[in-house]
C-alpha positions in Angstrom: 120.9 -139.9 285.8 122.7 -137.0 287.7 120.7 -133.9 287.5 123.6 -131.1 287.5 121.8 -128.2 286.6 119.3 -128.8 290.0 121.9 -129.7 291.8 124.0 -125.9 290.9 120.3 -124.3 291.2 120.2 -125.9 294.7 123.2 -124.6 295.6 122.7 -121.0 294.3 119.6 -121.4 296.5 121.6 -122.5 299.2 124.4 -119.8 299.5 121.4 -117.0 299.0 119.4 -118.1 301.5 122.8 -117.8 303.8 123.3 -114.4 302.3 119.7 -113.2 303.7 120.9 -115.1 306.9 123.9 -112.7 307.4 121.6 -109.6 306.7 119.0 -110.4 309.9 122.0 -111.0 312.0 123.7 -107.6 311.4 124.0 -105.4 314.0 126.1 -102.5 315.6 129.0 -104.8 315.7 129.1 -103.5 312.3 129.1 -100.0 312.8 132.2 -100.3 315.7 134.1 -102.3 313.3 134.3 -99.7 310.7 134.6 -96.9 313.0 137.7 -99.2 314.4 138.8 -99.5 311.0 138.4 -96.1 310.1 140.4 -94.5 313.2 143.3 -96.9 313.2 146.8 -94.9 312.3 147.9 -98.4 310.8 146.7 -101.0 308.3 144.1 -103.7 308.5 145.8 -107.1 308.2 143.4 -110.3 307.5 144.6 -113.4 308.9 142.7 -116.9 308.5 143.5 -120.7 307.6 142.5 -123.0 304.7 139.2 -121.9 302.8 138.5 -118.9 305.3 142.1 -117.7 304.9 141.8 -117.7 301.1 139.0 -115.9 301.7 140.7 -113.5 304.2 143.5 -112.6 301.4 141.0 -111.3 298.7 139.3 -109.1 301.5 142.8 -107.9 302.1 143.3 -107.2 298.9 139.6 -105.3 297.8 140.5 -103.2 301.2 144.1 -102.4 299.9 142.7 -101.6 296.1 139.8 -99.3 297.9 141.6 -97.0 300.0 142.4 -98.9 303.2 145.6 -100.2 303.4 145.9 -103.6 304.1 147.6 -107.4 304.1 147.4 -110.8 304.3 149.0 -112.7 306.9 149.1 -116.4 307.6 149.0 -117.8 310.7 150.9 -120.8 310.6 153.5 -117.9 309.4 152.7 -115.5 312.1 153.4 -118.1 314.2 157.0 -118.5 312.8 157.8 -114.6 312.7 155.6 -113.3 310.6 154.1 -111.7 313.4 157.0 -109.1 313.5 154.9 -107.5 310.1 152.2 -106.4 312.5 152.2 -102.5 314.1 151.1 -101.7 317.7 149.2 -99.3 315.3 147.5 -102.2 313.2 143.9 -104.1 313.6 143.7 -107.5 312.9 140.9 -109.2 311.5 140.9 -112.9 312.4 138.3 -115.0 310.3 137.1 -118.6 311.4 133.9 -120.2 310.6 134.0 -122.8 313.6 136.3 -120.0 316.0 138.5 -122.5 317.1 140.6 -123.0 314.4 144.1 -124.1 316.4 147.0 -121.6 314.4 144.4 -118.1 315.3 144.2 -118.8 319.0 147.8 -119.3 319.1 148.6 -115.9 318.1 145.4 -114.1 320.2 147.6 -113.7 323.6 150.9 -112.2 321.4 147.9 -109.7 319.9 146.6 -109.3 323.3 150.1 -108.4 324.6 150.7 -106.1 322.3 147.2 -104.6 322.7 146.1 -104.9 319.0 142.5 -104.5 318.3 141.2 -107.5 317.3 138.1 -108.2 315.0 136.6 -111.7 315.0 134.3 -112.9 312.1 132.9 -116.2 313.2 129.8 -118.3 312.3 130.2 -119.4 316.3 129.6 -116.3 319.1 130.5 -118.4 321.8 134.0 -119.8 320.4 137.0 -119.0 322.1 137.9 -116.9 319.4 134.5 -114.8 319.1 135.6 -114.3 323.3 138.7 -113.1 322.7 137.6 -110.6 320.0 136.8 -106.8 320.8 134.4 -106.7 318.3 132.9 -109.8 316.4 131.0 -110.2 313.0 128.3 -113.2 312.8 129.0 -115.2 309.6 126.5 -118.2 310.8 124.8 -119.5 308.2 122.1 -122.2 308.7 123.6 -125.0 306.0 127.0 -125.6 303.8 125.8 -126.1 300.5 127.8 -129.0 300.2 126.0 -132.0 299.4 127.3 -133.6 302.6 127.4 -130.3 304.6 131.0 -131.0 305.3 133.0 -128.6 302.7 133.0 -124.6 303.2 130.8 -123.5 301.0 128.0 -121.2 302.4 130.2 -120.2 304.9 132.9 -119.0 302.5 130.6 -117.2 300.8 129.3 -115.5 303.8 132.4 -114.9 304.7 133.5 -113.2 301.6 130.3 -110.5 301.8 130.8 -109.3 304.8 134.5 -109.0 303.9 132.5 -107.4 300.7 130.1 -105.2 302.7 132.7 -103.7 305.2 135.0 -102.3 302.2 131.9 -100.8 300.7 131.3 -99.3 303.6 135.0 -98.4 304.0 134.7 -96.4 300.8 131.4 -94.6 301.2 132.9 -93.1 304.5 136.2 -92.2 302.7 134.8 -90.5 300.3 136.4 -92.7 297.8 136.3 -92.0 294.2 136.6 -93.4 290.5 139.7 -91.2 290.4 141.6 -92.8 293.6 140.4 -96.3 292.5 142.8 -95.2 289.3 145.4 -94.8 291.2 145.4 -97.9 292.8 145.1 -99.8 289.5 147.5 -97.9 287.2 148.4 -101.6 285.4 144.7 -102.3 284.6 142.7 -101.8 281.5 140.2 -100.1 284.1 142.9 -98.3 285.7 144.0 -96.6 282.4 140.6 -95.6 281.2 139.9 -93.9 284.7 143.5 -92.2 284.3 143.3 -91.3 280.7 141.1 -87.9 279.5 139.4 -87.5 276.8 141.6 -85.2 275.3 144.7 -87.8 275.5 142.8 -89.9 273.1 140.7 -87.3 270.4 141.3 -86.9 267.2 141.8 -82.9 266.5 143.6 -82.2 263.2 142.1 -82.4 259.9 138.4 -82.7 261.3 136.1 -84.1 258.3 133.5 -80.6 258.9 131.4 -79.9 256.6 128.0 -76.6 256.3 124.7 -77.4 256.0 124.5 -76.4 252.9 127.2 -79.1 251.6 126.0 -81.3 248.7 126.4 -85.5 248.4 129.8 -85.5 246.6 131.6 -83.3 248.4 130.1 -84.6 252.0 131.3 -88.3 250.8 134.9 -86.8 250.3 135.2 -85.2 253.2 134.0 -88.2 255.1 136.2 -90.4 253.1 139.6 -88.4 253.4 138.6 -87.5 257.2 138.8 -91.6 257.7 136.6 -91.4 260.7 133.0 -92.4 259.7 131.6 -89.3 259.8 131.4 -85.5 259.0 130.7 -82.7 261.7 128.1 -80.2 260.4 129.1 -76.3 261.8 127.3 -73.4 261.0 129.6 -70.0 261.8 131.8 -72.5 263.5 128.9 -73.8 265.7 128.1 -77.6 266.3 124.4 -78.3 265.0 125.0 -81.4 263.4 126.4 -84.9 262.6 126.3 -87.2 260.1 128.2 -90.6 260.0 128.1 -93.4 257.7 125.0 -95.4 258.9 123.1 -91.8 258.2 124.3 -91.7 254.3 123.6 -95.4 254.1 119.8 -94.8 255.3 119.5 -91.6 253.3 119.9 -93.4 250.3 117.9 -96.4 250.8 115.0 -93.9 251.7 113.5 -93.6 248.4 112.9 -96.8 245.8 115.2 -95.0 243.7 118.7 -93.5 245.5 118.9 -89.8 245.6 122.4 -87.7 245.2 121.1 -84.8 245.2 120.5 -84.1 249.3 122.4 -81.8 251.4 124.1 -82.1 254.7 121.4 -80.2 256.6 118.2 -82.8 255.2 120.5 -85.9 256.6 122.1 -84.7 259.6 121.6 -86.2 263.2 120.7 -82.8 265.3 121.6 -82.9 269.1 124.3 -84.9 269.0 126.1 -86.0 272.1 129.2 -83.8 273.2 131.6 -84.0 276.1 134.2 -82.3 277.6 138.3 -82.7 276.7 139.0 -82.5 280.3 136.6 -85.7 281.2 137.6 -88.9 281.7 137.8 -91.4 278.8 135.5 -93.6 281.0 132.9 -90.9 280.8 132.8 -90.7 277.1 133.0 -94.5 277.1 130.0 -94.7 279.0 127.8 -92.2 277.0 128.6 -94.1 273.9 127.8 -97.6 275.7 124.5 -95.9 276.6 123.6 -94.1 273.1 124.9 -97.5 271.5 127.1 -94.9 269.7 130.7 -95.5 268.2 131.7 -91.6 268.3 131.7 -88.6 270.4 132.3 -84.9 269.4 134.5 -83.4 271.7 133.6 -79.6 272.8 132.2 -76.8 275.0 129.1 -74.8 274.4 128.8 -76.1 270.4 132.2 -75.3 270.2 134.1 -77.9 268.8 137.6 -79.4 269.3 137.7 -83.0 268.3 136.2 -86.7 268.3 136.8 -89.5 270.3 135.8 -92.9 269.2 135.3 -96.0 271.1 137.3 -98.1 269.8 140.2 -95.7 270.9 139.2 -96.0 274.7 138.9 -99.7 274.1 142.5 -99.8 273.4 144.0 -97.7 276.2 
């Protein structure tokens, strides 16, 4: 009977040991290709045919969405006019496993011509295409993880981490930050949590705050007509205390016999977290996600100015 689950641990086994493969065979290759990258006054356009040009358009695409600008171009295409996209000021970055793949090396002496740097990754050093290239990125790998080591499959996914490696590297050296990633991804769910502040998304009027001093019935009101599942506690308008609705509930399962006599102050969380209006939603997302909190008080030095709730960020 076929064993699938051996068969997919085989093959995780497989494209890992590849992985470790492409690390040993790193070298300053690496280093000049950024550097290339980095200094070019154009864009970076991928080009690459079947699996490896698949691959070749979603490296085009992180570089694009992480501050490098790039393209995909086909060669087949290229080979029809597509050419024509490509700048004097552009790099190219031609991909191919075996580095003789037919529609790249009919384009090389058109690059060559028009003296466009060219970067080769190639699981062959001694193709005609690694030859040709000015720099060139090993992508050997030792086996396919296809059963009949015939389909791309390590090779694609070597492919696809160096593709992965060089834009991480791209970004480190740009300096490239949560807030430009925004900006690239305005459309996204991401995006909008990385654009959106804190302050864009609070509640601020009517803020259920209660004193210390503040007995059960009137806290529950307060909490009740403030609709957000908890009371602030101030004392001369200074943040020293929350209570929400998990805190009432434990309060009066404390004793074998409910109590409704407590104040604010003996049931209050103390410290609670705060953040600033002007910080990103993703920031008070990510406190809450670590405090396994569903609220955030929104202030300055004790001082407050509102709550944001997770659920709000989750709906930007």
């Amino acid at each position: 009977m076929l064993n699938s689950i051996e068969i997919a641990k085989e093959v995780f086994k497989i494209e890992a040991e590849s992985i470790n493969h492409l690390s040993k065979n790193l070298d300053d290759n690496f280093t000049k290709a950024i550097e290339l990258i980095l200094n070019t006054k154009g864009r970076c356009v991928v080009s690459g045919m079947g699996k490896s040009g698949h691959i070749g358009a979603k490296i085009a695409a992180t570089f694009a969405s992480t501050g490098t600008p790039s393209f995909f171009i086909h060669p087949g295409e290229a080979l029809h006019g597509d050419l024509g996209m490509l700048t004097c000021d552009d790099i190219l970055i031609a991909i191919s496993n075996s580095g003789e793949t037919e529609e790249l090396l009919k384009i090389i002496p058109v690059i060559k011509r028009r003296k466009i740097p060219l970067i080769v990754m190639s699981g062959n050093l001694k193709s005609t295409l690694a030859k040709q290239g000015d720099i060139c990125l090993n992508i050997s790998i030792t086996k396919e993880a296809c059963p009949l080591n015939l389909a791309p499959m390590s090779s694609t996914t070597a492919t696809l981490v160096m593709g992965d490696a060089l834009a991480a590297a791209l970004m480190k050296a740009r300096n490239f930050k949560p807030d430009d990633f925004a900006l690239f991804h305005p459309g996204g769910s991401l995006g909008r949590k990385l654009l959106t502040k804190v302050k864009d998304l609070m509640v601020s009027d009517n803020l259920p705050i209660v004193h210390p001093e503040t007995e059960f019935n009137d806290l529950v009101n307060v909490m009740t007509s403030g609709k957000l599942g908890l009371c602030i506690v101030l004392e001369n308008e200074k943040l020293i205390g929350i209570i929400t609705d998990g805190d009432l509930r434990r309060a009066l399962k404390a004793n074998d016999k409910p109590r409704f006599d407590f104040k604010a102050r003996e049931i209050m969380s103390t410290n609670p977290k705060l953040v600033d209006a002007d910080a990103m939603a993703s920031e008070a997302e990510e406190i809450m996600l670590k405090y396994k909190i569903k609220e955030i008080v929104v202030g300055k030095k004790e001082k407050v100015v509102g709550i944001i709730q997770l659920y709000a960020i989750g709906n930007v």
